[in-house]
C-alpha positions in Angstrom: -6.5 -17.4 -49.3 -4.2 -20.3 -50.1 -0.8 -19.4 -50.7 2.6 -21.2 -52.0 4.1 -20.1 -49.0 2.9 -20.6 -45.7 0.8 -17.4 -43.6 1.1 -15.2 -47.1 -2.1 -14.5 -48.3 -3.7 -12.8 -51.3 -1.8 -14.2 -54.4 -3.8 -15.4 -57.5 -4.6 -18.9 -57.8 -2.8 -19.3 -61.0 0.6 -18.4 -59.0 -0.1 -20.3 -56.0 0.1 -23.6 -58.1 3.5 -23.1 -60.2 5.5 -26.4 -60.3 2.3 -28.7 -59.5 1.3 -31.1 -61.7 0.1 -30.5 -65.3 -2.5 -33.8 -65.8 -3.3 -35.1 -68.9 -5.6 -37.6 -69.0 -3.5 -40.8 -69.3 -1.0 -39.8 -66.1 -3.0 -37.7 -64.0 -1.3 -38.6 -60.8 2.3 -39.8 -62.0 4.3 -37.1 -60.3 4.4 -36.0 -57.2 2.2 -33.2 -55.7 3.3 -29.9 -55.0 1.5 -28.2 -52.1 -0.8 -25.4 -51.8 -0.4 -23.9 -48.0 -3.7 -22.7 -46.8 -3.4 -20.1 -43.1 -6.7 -21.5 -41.4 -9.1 -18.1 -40.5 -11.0 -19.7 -38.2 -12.5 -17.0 -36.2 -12.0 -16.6 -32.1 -15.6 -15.2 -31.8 -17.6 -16.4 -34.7 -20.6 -15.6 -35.9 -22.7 -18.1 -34.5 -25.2 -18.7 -37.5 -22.6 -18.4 -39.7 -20.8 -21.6 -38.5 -21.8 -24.4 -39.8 -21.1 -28.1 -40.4 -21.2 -30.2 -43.3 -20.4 -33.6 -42.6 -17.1 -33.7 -41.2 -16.1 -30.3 -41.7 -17.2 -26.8 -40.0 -16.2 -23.8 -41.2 -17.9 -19.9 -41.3 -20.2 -20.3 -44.5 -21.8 -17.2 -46.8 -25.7 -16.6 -46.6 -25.8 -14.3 -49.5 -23.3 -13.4 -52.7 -23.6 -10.6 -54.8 -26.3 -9.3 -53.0 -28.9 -12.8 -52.8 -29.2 -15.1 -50.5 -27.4 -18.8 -51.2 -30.2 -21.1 -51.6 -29.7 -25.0 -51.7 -30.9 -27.9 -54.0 -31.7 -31.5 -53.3 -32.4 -33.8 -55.9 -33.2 -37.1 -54.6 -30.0 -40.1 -54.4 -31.2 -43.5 -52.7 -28.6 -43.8 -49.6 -30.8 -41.7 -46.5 -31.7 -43.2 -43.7 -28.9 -45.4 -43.2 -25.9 -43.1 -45.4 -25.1 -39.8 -46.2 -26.7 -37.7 -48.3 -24.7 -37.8 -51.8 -24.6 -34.2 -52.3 -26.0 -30.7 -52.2 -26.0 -27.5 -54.7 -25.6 -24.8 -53.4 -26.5 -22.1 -56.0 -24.7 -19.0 -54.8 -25.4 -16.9 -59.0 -27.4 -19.3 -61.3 -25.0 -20.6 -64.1 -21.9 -18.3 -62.9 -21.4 -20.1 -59.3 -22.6 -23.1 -58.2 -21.1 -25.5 -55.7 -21.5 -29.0 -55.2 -21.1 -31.0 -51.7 -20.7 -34.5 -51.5 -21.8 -36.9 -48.8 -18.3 -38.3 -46.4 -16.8 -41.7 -48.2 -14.1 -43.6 -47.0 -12.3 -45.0 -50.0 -9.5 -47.3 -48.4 -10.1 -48.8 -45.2 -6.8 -47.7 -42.9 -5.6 -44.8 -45.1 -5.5 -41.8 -42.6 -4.8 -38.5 -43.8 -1.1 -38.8 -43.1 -0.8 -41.7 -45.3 -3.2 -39.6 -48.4 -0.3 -36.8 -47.8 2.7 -39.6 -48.5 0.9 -41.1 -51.3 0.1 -38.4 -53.3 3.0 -36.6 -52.5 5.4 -39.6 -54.5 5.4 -40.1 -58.0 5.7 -44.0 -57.8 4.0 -45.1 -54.3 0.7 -46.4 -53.9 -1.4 -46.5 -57.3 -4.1 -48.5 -56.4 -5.0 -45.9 -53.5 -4.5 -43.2 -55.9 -6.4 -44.8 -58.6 -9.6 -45.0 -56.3 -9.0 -41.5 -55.3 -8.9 -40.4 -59.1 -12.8 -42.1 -59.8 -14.0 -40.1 -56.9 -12.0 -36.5 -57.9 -12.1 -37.0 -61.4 -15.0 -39.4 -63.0 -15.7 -37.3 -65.7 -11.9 -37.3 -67.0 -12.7 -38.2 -70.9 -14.7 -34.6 -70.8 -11.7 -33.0 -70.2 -8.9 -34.6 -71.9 -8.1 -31.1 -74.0 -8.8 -28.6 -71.0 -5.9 -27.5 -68.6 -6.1 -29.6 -65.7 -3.7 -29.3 -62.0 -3.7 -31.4 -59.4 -1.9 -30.2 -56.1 -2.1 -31.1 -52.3 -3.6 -28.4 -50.1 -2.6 -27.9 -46.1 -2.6 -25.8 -43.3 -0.3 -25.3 -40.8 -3.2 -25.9 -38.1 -3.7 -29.6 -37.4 -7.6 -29.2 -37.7 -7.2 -27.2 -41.0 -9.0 -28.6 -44.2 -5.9 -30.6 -45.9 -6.5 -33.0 -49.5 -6.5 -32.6 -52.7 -7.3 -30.2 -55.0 -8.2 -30.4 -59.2 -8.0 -27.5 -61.1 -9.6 -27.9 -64.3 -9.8 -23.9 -67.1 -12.5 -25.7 -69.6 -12.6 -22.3 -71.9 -15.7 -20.2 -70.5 -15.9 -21.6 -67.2 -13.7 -23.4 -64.6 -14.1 -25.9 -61.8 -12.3 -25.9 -59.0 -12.6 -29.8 -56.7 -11.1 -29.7 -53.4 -10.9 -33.3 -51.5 -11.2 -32.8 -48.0 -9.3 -35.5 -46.2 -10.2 -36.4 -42.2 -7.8 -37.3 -40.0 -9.1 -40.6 -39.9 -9.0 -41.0 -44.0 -12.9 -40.1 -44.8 -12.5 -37.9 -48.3 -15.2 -35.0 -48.0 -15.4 -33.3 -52.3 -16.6 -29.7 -52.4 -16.6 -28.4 -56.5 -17.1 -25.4 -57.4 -17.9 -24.4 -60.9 -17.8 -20.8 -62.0 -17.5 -18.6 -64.5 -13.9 -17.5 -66.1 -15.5 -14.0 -65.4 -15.7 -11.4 -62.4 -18.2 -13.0 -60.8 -16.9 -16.6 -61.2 -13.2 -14.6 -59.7 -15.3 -13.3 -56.7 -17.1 -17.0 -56.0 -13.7 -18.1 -55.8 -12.4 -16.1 -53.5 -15.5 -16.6 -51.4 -15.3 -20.3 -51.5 -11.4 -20.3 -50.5 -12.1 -18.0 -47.3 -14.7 -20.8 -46.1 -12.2 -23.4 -46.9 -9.5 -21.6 -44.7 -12.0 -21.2 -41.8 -12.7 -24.8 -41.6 -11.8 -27.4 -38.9 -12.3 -31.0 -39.9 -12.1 -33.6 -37.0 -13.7 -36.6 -37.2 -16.2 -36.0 -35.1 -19.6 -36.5 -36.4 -21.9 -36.0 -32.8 -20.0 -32.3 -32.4 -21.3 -31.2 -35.1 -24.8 -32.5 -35.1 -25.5 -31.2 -31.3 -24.1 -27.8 -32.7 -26.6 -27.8 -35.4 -29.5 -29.5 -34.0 -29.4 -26.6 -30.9 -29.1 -23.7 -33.9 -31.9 -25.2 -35.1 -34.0 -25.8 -32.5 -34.2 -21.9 -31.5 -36.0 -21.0 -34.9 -39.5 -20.5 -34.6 -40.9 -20.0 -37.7 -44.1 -18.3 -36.1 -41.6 -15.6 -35.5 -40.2 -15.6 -39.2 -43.8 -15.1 -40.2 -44.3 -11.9 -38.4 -41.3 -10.0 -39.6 -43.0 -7.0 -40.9 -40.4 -6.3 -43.8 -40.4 -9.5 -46.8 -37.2 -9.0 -47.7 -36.2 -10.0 -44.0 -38.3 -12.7 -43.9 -37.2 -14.1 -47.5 -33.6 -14.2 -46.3 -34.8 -15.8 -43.3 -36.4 -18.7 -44.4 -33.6 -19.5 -46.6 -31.1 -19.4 -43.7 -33.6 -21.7 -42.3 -33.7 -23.4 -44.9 -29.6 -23.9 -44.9 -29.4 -24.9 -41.5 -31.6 -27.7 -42.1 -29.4 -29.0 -45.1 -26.8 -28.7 -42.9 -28.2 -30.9 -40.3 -29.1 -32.9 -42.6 -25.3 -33.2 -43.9 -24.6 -34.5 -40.7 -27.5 -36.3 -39.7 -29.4 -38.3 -42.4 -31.4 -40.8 -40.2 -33.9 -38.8 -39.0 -37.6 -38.3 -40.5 -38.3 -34.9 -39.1 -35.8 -33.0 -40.9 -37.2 -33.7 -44.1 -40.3 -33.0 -43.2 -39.1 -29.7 -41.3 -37.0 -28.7 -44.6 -40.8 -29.0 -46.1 -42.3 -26.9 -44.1 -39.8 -24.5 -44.2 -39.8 -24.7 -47.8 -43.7 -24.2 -48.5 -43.5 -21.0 -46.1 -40.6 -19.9 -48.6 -43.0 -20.9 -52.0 -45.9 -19.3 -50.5 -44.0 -16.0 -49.3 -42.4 -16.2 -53.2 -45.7 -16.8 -55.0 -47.3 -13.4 -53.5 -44.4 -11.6 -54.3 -45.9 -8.6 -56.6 -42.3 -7.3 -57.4 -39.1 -8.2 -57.6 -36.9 -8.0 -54.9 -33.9 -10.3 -55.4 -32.8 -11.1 -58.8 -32.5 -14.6 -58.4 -35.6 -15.5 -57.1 -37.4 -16.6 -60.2 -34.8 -19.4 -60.3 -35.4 -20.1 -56.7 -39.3 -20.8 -57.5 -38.6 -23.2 -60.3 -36.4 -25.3 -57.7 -39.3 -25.3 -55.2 -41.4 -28.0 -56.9 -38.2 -30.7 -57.2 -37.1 -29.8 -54.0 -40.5 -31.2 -52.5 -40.7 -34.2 -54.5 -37.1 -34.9 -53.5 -38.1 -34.6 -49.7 -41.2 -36.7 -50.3 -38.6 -39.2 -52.1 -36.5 -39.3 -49.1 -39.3 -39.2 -46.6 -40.9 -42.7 -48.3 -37.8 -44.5 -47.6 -38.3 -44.3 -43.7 -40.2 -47.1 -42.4 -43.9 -45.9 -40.8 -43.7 -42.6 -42.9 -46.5 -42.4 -44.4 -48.4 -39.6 -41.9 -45.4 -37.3 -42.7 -45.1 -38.1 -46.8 -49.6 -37.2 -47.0 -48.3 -34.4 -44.9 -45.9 -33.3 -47.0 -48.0 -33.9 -50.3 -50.5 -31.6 -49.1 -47.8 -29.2 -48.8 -47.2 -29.5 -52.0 -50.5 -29.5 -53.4 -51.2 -26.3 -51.3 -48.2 -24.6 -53.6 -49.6 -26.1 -56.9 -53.0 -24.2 -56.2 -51.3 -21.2 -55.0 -49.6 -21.4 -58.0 -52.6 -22.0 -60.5 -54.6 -19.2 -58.8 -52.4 -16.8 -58.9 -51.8 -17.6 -62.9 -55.4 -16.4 -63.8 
């Protein structure tokens, strides 16, 4: 999906990125970048619960890989009500492919995506700009002084396409793959991807850089909320519940349950999503819990991420002022699991 030449697609990342830079640890931006061209895919008809935001960005995301459904993790980070969320993991095949997506920063006031593109595309310009960029791409650097590292700048001939910068780091069994997502107004967005130097990790890859190519990023925060927000608000969960087939309703309460943490990319300030994400989430435990056999093979791991999930919600929910209806709401909830779950061990 991103190509060294523009509109060519379908050549391995390892060719795309010849004459980039090599980084070692003590010069990891001395050189200027060479450029990764990315053809945005955004569709003309999309699939309408496909697209979705997070933060800035909005782009046609995968439900399921390899068969599962993607299912998200929260682990509480004080910022919510009045920032954005730090990040979500999205676990797409536990251990071989997860992805991490960070809250929106701006790192230097003024710096529009333009000027990110002429900094990091000189060797000598603008170190102080780069060196900020570098703690927020790169903060674990000392891990990897002895893995092969690349850094290049990625863009797209569309002038909503994702554009920024992207670190390539082979650390022996697995890889990780950052891409800094630049706004036109300067806001860096991170998505990381960490895989496994194996077929699957190749085929999370590939996944990850078709979303990347269908997204448009615009700095336009209330867009994507009301797009969201309206998805949203046509669930009825009364109508999950009665699908007569698990399976379907499994995979439909962790679309839910995505929506929500997309919203929630987007939209931090508001109590009710946490406490939605909750309730969707103690459907999901309680559907999980009574399941006699298996029917997707990740779904032992998603049960061990339901309890941390609701603490984190509670977390958040406590840090809104006159919340304390919806936290002894959602404790119950989570009581109501922790029975389920000690009943059904005898």
């Amino acid at each position: 999906m991103i190509t060294k030449k523009p509109l060519i697609l379908g050549i391995a990342i390892t060719g795309l990125i010849v004459g980039s830079v090599l980084m070692t640890a003590r010069t990891p931006f001395e050189k200027g970048l060479a450029t990764e061209w990315i053809e945005n895919t955004f569709p003309q008809n999309p699939d309408e619960e496909s697209l979705l935001p997070y933060g800035y960005t909005i782009g046609i995301w995968p439900s399921q890989f390899e068969g599962d459904p993607i299912v998200t993790r929260l682990t509480y980070q004080k910022g919510p009500p009045t920032q954005f969320i730090s990040s979500l993991v999205q676990i797409w095949k536990p251990i071989e492919v997860e992805l991490t997506l960070h809250g929106p920063r701006t790192l230097v006031s003024d710096q529009t995506a333009e000027a990110w593109r002429r900094c990091f595309q000189s060797g000598f310009s603008c170190k102080e700009q780069k060196s900020k960029f570098k703690q927020l791409l790169f903060p674990d650097e000392a891990d990897h002084e002895k893995h092969q590292k690349v850094l290049t700048w990625f863009d797209g001939l569309d002038p909503w396409s994702a554009r920024g910068v992207h670190l390539f780091i082979q650390a022996g069994t697995y890889r990780i793959d950052r891409y800094a997502v630049i706004t036109p107004a300067g806001a860096v967005q991170l998505f990381s991807l960490k895989t496994a130097s194996n077929p699957v990790g190749d085929a999370g890859r590939t996944l990850f850089q078709k979303t990347l190519a269908s997204m448009k990023v615009k700095d336009d925060l209330p867009s994507n909320r009301a797009w969201i927000q309206n998805r949203i608000k046509a669930v009825n969960l009364k109508d999950v519940r009665a699908l007569p087939d698990q399976k379907a309703r499994l995979e439909r309460l962790i679309r839910v349950q995505n929506w929500i943490f997309s919203n929630l990319s987007v939209d931090p300030s508001q109590l009710p999503s946490y406490f939605h994400l909750a309730g969707t989430t103690h459907l999901l435990a309680m559907e999980l819990l009574k399941t006699k056999e298996r029917i997707f093979e990740n779904q032992e791991a998603w049960i061990l991420g339901v309890m941390p999930l609701m603490k984190s919600l509670i977390s958040y929910a406590q840090d809104f002022k006159d919340s304390e209806p919806e936290v002894k709401n959602m404790e119950a909830l989570l009581q109501d699991i922790l029975v389920e779950q000690k009943r059904l061990s005898h």
